[in-house]
NUTOR-238856 format. One record per residue (C-alpha): x, y, z; residue in three letters. Coordinates in nm, 3 decimals, m for minus. Example, Ala and Ser with C-alpha at 12.3 -4.5 7.8 and 13.67 -1.06 7.14 Angstrom:
@x=1.230 y=m0.450 z=0.780 tormi=ALA
@x=1.367 y=m0.106 z=0.714 tormi=SER
//
This chain:
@x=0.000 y=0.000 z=0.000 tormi=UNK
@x=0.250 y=0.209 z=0.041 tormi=UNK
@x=0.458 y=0.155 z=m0.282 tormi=UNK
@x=0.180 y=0.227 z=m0.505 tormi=UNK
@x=0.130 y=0.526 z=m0.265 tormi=UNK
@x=0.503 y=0.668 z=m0.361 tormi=UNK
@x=0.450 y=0.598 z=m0.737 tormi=UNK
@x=0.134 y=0.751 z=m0.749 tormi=UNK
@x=0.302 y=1.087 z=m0.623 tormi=UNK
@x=0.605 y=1.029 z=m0.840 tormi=UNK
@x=0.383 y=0.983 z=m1.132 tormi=UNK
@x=0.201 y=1.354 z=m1.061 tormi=UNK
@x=0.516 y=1.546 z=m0.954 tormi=UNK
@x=0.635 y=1.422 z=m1.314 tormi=UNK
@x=0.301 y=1.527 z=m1.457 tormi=UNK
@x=0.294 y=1.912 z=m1.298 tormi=UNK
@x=0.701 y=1.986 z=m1.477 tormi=UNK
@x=0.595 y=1.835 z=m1.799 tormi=UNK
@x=0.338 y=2.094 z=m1.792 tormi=UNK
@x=0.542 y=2.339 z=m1.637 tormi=UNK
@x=0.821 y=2.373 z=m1.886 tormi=UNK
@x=0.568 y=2.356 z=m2.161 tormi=UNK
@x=0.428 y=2.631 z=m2.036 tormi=UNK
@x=0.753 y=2.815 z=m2.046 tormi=UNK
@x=0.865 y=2.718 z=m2.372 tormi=UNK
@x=0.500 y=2.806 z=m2.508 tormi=UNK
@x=0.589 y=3.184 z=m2.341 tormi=UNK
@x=0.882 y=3.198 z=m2.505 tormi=UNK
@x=0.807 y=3.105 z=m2.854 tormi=UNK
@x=0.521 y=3.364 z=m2.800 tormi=UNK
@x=0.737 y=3.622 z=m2.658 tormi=UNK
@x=0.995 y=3.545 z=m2.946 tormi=UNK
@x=0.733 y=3.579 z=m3.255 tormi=UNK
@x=0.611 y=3.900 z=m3.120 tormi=UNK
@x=0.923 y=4.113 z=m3.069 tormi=UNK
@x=1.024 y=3.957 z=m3.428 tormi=UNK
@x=0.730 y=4.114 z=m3.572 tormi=UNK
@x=0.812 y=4.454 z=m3.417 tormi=UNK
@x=1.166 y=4.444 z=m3.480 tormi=UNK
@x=1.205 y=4.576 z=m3.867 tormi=UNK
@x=1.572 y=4.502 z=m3.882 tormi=UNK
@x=1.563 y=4.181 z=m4.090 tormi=UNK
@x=1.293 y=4.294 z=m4.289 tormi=UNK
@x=1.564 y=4.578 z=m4.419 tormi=UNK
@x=1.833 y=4.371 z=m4.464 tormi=UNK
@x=1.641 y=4.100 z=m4.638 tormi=UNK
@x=1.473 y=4.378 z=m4.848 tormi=UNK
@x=1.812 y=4.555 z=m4.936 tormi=UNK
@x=1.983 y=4.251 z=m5.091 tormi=UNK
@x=1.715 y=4.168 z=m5.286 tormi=UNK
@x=1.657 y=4.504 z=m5.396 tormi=UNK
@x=2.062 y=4.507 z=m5.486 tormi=UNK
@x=2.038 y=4.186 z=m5.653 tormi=UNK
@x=1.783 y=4.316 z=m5.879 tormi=UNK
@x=1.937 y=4.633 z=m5.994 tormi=UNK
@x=2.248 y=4.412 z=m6.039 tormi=UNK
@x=2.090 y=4.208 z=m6.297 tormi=UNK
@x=1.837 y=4.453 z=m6.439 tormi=UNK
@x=2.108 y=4.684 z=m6.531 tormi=UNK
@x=2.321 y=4.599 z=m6.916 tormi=UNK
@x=2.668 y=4.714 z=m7.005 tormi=UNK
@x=2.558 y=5.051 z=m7.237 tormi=UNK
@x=2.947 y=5.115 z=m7.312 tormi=UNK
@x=3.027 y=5.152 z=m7.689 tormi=UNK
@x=3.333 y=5.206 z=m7.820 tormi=UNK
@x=3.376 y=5.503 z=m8.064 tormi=UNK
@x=3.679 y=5.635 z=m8.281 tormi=UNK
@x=3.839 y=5.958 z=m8.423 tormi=UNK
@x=3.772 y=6.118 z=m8.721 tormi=UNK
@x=3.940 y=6.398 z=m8.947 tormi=UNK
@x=3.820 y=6.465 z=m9.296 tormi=UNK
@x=3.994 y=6.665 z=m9.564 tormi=UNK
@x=3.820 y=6.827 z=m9.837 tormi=UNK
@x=4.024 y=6.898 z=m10.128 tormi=UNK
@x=4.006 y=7.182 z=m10.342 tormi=UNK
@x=4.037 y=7.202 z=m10.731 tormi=UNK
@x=4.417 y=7.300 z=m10.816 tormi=UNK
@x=4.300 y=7.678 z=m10.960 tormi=UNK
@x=4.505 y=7.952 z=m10.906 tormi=UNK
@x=4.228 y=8.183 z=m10.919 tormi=UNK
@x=4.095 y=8.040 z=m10.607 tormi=UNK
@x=4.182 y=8.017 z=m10.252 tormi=UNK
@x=4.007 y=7.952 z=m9.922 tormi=UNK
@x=4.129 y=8.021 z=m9.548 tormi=UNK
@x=3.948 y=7.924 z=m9.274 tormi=UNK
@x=3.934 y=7.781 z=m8.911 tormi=UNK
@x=4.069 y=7.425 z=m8.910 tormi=UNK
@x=3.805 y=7.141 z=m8.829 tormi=UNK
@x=3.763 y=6.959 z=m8.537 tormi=UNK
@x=3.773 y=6.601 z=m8.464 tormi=UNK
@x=3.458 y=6.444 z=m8.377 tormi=UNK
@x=3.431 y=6.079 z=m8.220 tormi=UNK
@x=3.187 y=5.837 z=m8.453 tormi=UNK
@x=3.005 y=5.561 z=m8.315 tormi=UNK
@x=3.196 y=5.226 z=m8.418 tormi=UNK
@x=2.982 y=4.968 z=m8.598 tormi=UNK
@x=2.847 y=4.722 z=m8.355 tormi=UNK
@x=2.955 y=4.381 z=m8.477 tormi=UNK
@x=2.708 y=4.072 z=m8.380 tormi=UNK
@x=2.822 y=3.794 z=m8.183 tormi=UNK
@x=2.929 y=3.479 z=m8.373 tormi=UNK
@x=2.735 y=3.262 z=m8.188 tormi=UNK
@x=2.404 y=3.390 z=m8.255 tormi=UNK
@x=2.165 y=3.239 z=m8.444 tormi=UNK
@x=2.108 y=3.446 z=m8.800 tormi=UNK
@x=1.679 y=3.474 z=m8.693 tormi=UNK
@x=1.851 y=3.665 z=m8.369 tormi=UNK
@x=2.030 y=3.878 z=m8.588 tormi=UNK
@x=1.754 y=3.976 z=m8.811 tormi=UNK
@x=1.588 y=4.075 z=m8.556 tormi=UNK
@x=1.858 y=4.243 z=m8.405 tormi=UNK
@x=1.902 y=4.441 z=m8.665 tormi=UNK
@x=1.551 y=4.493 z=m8.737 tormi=UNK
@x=1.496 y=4.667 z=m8.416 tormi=UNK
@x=1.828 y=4.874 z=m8.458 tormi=UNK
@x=1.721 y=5.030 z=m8.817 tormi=UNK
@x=1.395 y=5.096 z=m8.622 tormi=UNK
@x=1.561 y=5.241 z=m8.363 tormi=UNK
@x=1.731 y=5.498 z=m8.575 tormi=UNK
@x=1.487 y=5.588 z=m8.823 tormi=UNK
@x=1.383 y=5.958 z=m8.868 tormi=UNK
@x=1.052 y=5.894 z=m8.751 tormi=UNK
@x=0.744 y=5.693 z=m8.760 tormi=UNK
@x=0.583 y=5.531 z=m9.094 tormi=UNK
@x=0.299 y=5.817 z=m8.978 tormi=UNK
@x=0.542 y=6.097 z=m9.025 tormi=UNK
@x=0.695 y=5.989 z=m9.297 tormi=UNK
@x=0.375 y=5.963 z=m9.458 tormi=UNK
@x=0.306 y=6.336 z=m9.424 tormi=UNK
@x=0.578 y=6.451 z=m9.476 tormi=UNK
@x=0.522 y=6.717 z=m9.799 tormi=UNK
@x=0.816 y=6.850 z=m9.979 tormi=UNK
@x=0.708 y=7.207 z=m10.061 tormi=UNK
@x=0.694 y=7.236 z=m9.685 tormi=UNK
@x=1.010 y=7.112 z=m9.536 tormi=UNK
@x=1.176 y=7.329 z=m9.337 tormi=UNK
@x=1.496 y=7.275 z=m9.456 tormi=UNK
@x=1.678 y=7.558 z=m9.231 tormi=UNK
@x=1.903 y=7.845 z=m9.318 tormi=UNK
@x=2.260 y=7.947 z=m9.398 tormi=UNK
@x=2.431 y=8.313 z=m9.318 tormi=UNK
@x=2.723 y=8.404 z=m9.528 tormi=UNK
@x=2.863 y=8.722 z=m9.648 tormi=UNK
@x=3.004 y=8.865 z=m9.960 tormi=UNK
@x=3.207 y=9.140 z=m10.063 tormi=UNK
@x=3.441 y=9.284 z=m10.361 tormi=UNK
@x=3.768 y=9.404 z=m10.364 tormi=UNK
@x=3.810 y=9.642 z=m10.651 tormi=UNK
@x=4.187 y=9.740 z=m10.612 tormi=UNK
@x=4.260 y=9.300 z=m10.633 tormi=UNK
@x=3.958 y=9.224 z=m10.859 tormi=UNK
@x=3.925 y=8.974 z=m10.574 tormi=UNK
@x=3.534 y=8.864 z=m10.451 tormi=UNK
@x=3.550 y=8.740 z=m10.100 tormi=UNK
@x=3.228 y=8.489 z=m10.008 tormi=UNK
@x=3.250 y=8.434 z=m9.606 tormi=UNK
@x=3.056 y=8.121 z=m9.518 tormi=UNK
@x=2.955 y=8.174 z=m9.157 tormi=UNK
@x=2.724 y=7.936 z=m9.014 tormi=UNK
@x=2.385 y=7.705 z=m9.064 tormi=UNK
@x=2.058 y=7.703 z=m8.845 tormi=UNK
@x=1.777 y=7.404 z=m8.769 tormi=UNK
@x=1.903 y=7.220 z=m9.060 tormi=UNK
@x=1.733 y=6.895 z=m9.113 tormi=UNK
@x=1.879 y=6.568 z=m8.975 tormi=UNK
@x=1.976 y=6.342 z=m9.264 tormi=UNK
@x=2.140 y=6.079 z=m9.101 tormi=UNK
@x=1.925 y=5.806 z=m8.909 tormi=UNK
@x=2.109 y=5.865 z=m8.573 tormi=UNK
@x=1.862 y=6.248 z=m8.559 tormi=UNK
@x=2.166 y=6.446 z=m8.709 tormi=UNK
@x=2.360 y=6.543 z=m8.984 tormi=UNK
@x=2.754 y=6.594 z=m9.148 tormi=UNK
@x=2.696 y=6.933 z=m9.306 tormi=UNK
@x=2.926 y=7.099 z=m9.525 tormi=UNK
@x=2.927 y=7.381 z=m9.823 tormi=UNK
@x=2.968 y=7.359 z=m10.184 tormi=UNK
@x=3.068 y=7.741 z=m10.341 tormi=UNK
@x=3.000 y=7.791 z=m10.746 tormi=UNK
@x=2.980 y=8.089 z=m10.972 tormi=UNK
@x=2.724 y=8.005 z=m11.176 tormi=UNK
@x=2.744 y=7.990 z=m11.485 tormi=UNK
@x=3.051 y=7.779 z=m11.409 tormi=UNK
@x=2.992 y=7.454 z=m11.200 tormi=UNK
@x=3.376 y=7.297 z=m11.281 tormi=UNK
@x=3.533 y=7.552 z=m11.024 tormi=UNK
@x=3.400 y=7.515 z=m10.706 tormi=UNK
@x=3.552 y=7.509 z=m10.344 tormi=UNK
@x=3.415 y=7.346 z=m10.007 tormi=UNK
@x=3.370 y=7.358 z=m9.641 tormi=UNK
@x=3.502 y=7.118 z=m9.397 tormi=UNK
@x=3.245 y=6.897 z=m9.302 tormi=UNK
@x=3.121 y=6.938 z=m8.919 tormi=UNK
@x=3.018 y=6.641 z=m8.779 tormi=UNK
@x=2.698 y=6.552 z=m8.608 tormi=UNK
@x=2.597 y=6.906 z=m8.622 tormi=UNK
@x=2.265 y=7.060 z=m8.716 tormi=UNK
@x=2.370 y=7.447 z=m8.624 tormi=UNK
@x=2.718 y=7.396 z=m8.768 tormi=UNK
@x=2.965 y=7.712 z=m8.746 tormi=UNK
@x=3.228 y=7.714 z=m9.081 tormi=UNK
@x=3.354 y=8.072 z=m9.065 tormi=UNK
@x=3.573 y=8.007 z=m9.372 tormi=UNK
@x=3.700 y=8.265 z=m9.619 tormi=UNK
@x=3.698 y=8.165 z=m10.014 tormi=UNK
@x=3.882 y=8.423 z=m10.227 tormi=UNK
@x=3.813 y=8.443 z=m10.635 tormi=UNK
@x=4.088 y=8.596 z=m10.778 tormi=UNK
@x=4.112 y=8.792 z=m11.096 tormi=UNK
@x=3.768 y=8.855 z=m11.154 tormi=UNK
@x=3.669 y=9.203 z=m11.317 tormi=UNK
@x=3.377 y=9.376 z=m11.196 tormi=UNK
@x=3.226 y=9.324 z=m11.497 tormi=UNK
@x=3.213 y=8.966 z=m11.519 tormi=UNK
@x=3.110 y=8.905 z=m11.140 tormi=UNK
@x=2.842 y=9.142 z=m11.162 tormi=UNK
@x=2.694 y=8.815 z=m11.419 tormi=UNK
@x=2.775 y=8.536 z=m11.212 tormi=UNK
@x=2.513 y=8.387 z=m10.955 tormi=UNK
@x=2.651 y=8.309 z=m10.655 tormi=UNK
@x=2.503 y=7.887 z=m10.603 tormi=UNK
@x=2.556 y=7.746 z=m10.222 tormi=UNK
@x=2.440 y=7.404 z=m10.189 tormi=UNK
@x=2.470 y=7.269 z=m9.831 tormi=UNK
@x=2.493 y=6.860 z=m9.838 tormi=UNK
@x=2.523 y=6.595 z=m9.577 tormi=UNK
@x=2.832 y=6.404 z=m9.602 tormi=UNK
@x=2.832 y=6.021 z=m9.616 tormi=UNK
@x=3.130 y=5.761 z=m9.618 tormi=UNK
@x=2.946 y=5.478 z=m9.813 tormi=UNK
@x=2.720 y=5.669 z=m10.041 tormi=UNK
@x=2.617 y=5.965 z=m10.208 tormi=UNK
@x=2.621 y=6.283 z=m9.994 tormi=UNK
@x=2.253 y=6.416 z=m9.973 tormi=UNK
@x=2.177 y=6.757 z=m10.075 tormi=UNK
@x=2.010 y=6.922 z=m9.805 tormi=UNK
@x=1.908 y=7.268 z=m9.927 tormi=UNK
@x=2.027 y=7.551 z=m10.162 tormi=UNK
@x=2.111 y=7.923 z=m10.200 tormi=UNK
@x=2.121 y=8.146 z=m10.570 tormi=UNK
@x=2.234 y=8.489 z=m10.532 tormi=UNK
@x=2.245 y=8.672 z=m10.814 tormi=UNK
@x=2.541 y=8.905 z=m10.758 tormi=UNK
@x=2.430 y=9.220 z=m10.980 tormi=UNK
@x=2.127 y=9.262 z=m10.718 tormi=UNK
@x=2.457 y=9.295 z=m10.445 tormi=UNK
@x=2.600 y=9.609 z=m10.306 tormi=UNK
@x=2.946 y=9.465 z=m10.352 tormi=UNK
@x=3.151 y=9.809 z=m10.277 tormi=UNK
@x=3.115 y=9.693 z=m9.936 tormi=UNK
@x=3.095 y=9.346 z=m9.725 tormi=UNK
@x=2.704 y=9.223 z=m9.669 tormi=UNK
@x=2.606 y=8.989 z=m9.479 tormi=UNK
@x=2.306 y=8.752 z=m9.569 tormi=UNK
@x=2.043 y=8.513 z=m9.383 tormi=UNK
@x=1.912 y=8.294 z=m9.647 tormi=UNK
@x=1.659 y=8.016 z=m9.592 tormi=UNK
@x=1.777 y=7.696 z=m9.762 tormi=UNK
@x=1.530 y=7.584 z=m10.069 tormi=UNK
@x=1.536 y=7.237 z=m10.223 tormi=UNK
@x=1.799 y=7.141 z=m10.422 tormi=UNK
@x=1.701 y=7.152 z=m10.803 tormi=UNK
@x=1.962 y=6.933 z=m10.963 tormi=UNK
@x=1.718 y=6.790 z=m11.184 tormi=UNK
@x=1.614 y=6.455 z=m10.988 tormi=UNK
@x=1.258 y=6.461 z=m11.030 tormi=UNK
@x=1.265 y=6.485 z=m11.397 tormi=UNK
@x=1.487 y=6.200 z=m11.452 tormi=UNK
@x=1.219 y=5.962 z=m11.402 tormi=UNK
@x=1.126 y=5.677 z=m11.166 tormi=UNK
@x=1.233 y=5.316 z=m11.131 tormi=UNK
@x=1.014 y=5.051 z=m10.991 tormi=UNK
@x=1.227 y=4.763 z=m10.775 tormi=UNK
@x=1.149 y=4.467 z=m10.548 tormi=UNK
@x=1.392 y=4.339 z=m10.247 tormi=UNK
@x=1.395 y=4.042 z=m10.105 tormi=UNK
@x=1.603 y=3.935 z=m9.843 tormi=UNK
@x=1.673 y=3.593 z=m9.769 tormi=UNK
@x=1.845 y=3.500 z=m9.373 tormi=UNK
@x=1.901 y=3.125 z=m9.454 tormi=UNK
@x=2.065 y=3.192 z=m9.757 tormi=UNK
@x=2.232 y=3.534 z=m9.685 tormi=UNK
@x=2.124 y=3.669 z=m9.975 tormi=UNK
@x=1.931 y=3.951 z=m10.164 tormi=UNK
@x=1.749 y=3.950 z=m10.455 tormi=UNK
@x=1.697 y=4.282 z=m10.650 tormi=UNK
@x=1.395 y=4.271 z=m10.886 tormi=UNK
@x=1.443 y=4.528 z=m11.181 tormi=UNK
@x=1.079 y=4.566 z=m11.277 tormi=UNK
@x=1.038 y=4.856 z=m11.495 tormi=UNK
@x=1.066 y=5.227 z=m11.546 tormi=UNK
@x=0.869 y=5.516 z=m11.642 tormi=UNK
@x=0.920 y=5.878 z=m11.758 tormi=UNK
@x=1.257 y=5.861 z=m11.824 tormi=UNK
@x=1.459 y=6.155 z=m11.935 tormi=UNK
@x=1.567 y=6.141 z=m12.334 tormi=UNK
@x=1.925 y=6.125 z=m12.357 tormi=UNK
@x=1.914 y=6.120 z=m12.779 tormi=UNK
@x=1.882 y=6.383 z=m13.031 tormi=UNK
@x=1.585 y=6.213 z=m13.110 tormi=UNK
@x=1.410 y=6.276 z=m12.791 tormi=UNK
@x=1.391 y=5.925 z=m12.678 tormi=UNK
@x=1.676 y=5.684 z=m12.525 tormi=UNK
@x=1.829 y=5.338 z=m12.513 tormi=UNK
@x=1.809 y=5.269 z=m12.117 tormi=UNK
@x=1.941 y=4.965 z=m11.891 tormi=UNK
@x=2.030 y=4.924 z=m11.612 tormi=UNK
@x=2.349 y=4.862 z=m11.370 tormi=UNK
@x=2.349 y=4.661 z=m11.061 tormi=UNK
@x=2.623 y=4.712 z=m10.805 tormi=UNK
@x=2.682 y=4.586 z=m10.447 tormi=UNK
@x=2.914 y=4.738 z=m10.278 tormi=UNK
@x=3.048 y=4.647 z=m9.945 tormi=UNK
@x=3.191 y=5.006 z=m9.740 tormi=UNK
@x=3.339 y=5.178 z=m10.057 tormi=UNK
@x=3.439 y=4.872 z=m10.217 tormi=UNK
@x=3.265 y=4.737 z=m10.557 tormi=UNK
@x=3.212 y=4.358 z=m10.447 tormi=UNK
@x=3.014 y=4.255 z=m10.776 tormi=UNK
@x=2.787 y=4.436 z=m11.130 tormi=UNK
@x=2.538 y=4.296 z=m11.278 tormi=UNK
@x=2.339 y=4.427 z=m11.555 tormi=UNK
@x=1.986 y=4.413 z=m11.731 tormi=UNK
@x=1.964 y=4.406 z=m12.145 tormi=UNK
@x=1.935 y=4.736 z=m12.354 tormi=UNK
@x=1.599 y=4.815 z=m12.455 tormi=UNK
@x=1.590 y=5.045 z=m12.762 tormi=UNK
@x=1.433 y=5.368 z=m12.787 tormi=UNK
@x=1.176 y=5.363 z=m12.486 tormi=UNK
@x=1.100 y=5.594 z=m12.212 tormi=UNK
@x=0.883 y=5.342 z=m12.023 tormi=UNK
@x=1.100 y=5.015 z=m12.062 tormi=UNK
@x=0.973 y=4.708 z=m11.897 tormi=UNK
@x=1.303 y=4.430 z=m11.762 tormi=UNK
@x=1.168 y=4.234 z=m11.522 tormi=UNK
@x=1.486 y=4.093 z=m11.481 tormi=UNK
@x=1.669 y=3.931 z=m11.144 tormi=UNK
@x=2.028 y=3.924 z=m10.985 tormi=UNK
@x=2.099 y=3.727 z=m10.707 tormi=UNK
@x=2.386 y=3.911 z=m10.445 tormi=UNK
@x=2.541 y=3.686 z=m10.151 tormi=UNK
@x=2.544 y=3.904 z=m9.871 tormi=UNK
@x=2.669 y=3.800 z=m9.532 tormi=UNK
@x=2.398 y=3.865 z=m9.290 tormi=UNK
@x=2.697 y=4.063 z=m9.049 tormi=UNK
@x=2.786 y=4.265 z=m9.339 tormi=UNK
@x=2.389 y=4.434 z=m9.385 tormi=UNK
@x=2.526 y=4.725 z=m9.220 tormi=UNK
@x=2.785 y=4.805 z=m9.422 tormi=UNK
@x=2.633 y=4.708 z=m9.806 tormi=UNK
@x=2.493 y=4.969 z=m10.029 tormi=UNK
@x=2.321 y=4.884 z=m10.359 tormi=UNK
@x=2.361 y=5.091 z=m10.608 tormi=UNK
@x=2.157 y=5.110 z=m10.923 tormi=UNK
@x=2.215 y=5.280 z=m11.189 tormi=UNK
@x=1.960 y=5.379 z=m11.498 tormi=UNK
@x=2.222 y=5.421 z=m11.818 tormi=UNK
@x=2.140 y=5.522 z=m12.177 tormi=UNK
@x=2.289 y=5.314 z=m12.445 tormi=UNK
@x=2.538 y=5.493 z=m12.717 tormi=UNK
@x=2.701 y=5.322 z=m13.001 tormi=UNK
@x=2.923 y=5.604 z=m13.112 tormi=UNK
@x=3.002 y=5.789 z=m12.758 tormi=UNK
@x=2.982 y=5.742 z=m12.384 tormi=UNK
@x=2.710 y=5.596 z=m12.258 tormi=UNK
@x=2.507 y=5.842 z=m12.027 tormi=UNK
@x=2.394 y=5.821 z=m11.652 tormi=UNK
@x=2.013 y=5.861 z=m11.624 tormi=UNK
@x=1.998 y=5.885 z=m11.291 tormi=UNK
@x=2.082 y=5.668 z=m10.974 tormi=UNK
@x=1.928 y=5.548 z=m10.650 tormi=UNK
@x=2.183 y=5.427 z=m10.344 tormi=UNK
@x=1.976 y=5.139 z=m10.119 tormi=UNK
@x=2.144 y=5.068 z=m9.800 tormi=UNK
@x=1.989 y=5.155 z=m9.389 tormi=UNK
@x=2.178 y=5.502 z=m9.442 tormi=UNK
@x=2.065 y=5.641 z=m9.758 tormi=UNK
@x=1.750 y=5.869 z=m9.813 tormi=UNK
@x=1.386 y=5.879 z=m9.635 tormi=UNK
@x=1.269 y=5.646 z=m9.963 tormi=UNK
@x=1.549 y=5.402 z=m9.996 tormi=UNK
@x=1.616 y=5.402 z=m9.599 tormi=UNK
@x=1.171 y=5.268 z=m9.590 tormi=UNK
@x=1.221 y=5.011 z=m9.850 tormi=UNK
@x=1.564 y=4.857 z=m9.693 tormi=UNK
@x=1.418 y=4.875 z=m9.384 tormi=UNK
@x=1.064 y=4.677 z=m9.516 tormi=UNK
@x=1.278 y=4.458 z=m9.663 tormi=UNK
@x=1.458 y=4.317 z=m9.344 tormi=UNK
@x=1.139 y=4.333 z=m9.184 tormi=UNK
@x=0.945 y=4.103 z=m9.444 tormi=UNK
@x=1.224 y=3.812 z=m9.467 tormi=UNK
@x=1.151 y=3.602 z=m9.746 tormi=UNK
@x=0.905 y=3.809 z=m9.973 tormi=UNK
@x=0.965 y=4.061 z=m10.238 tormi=UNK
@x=0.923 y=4.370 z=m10.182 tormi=UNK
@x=0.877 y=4.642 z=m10.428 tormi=UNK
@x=0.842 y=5.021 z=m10.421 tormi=UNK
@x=0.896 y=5.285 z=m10.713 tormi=UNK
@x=1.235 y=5.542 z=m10.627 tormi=UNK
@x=1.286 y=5.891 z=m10.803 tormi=UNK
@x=1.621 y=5.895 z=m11.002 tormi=UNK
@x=1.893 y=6.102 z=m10.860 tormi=UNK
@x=2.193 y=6.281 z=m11.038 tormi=UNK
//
């Protein structure tokens, strides 16, 4: 009786510290959770790495590389001419991004889909409306003045204003071409500022040995044009001054706005063409479809026209091709395909150039007119390059105005 007594009041002394230390450890825990939820200090830390590990990853490598460039324009060896101005400065040119060799070529067409996209002049909207007549096409101040006692006139080319970006990175390369019209041999230029749509020349150009009588019938021409290494430079605007409307006994200084160039490309005719640009097979094929209005090139008032293919890779001619001669017609129909291999990591750097030539038997053959297709040419080639790496696989035509 009294054993069981003993275990019986082990057994509930046991019972009552089970119970007690649950307790406490219940208290605890309790006690634990709660000041964790008031204390804000891991919630920052936590919250601070993750928030750094984010902007870690979110965040690309933007650096580009870029070089140094110094042009030289060269002026015709006349000793009736000189210039003197303030030497150019070197401006830094974005390098060519070159794609990565192990990308796929679908990457890569897209890659460069959504560059040209990127540095297009503007929407397909804009482009749209944009109307000719209208352009604003900026201004030009320059001043002239004659020296009687030298028989020297002395055209100051001082600066351009809001001239219109004709490069697809929102800018321009301006520079100045001087003539005294009649004569368009003789002419003299500007150094070419860079990346500059308010450029500032302030160069001298000196015409020597010119009586008063004969510069009194010249017309002063000043074409401002946008340079470009791989193509044609793009007229931008013009400037006539006829210089027997000038007080020339003394220096005047003008503000002229810029009008468009008329050198004769919109009567030279048009030229319809399809692209099509094959990724697989890193190739393009130019369509020459037909032509209309052409300009007569023969006494007769007619010509013989075909047309010249070339693909050139930076200023290099890689390959010509050529369509057949079709006799006497203004409105010639080819229909007639060439086949270039182009490397899809060379797209940047090809320019097509056709060219619409009149046939002659017993002379030179004669240039019609011209259109450059690459991502940096004009507004109208730039749209149809650009549609063309879009649409992979399927032709693409559009009609182009002939250039000089």
């Amino acid at each position: 009786m009294y054993i069981n007594q003993e275990t019986s009041s082990t057994k509930g002394v046991l019972s009552r510290d089970v119970i007690l230390v649950s307790a406490i450890i219940t208290v605890s825990l309790t006690v634990t959770i709660v000041m964790c939820g008031l204390c804000q200090w891991c919630q920052r830390k936590m919250g601070k790495r993750y928030k750094n590990s984010l902007e870690t990853v979110g965040t690309p490598d933007s650096s580009r590389g870029g070089r140094s460039e110094k042009k030289t324009i060269k002026l015709p060896n006349s000793g009736k001419m000189s210039t003197t101005g303030v030497p150019g400065q070197t401006q830094q040119e974005d390098s060519d991004r070159k794609p990565d060799a192990r990308s796929s070529v679908s990457d890569l067409v897209n890659s460069l889909t959504s560059e040209m996209l990127m540095l297009s002049p503007g929407s397909d909207e804009d482009e749209c409306h944009e109307t000719p007549g209208r352009e604003n096409l900026g201004r030009i101040q320059f001043s002239v003045g004659y020296n009687f006692q030298e028989s020297t006139l002395t055209v100051k080319i001082l600066k351009g204003q809001e001239l219109p970006a004709k490069d697809f990175s929102g800018t321009s390369d301006p520079f100045v071409k001087i003539y005294l019209l009649p004569d368009k041999k003789n002419k003299l230029e500007t150094k070419v500022k860079r990346k500059n749509l308010n450029p500032h020349w302030n160069e001298t150009f000196l015409f020597e040995g010119f009586p008063y009588e004969k510069v009194v019938q010249r017309v002063l021409y000043l074409q401002v044009l946008d340079y470009d290494r791989f193509s044609r430079n793009d007229p931008i605007g013009e400037v006539n001054v006829p210089l027997n409307k000038v007080d020339l006994g003394q220096t005047q200084t003008f503000w002229k706005e810029l009008k468009p160039c008329s050198d004769g490309s919109g009567s030279r005719g048009e030229l319809l063409l399809s692209l099509c640009y094959n990724p697989s097979g890193n190739s393009i094929i130019v369509n020459i479809i037909k032509a209309r209005n052409l300009k007569a090139m023969d006494i007769g008032g007619t010509s013989d026209p075909y047309v010249k293919v070339w693909l050139m890779h930076k200023d290099k001619r890689v390959e010509k091709k050529k369509t057949v001669v079709m006799k006497r017609c203004l409105n010639p129909v080819f229909n007639e395909s060439f086949i270039f291999d182009i490397p899809t990591e060379r797209l940047r750097e090809t320019t097509i150039i056709i060219t619409v030539m009149d046939k002659d038997r017993l002379s030179r053959n004669d240039v019609i007119g011209k259109i450059y297709l690459s991502w940096k040419s004009g507004p109208g080639e730039v749209k149809h390059w650009k549609d063309m790496i879009a649409r992979p696989r399927q032709p693409v035509a559009q009609w182009h105005q002939l250039k000089a």
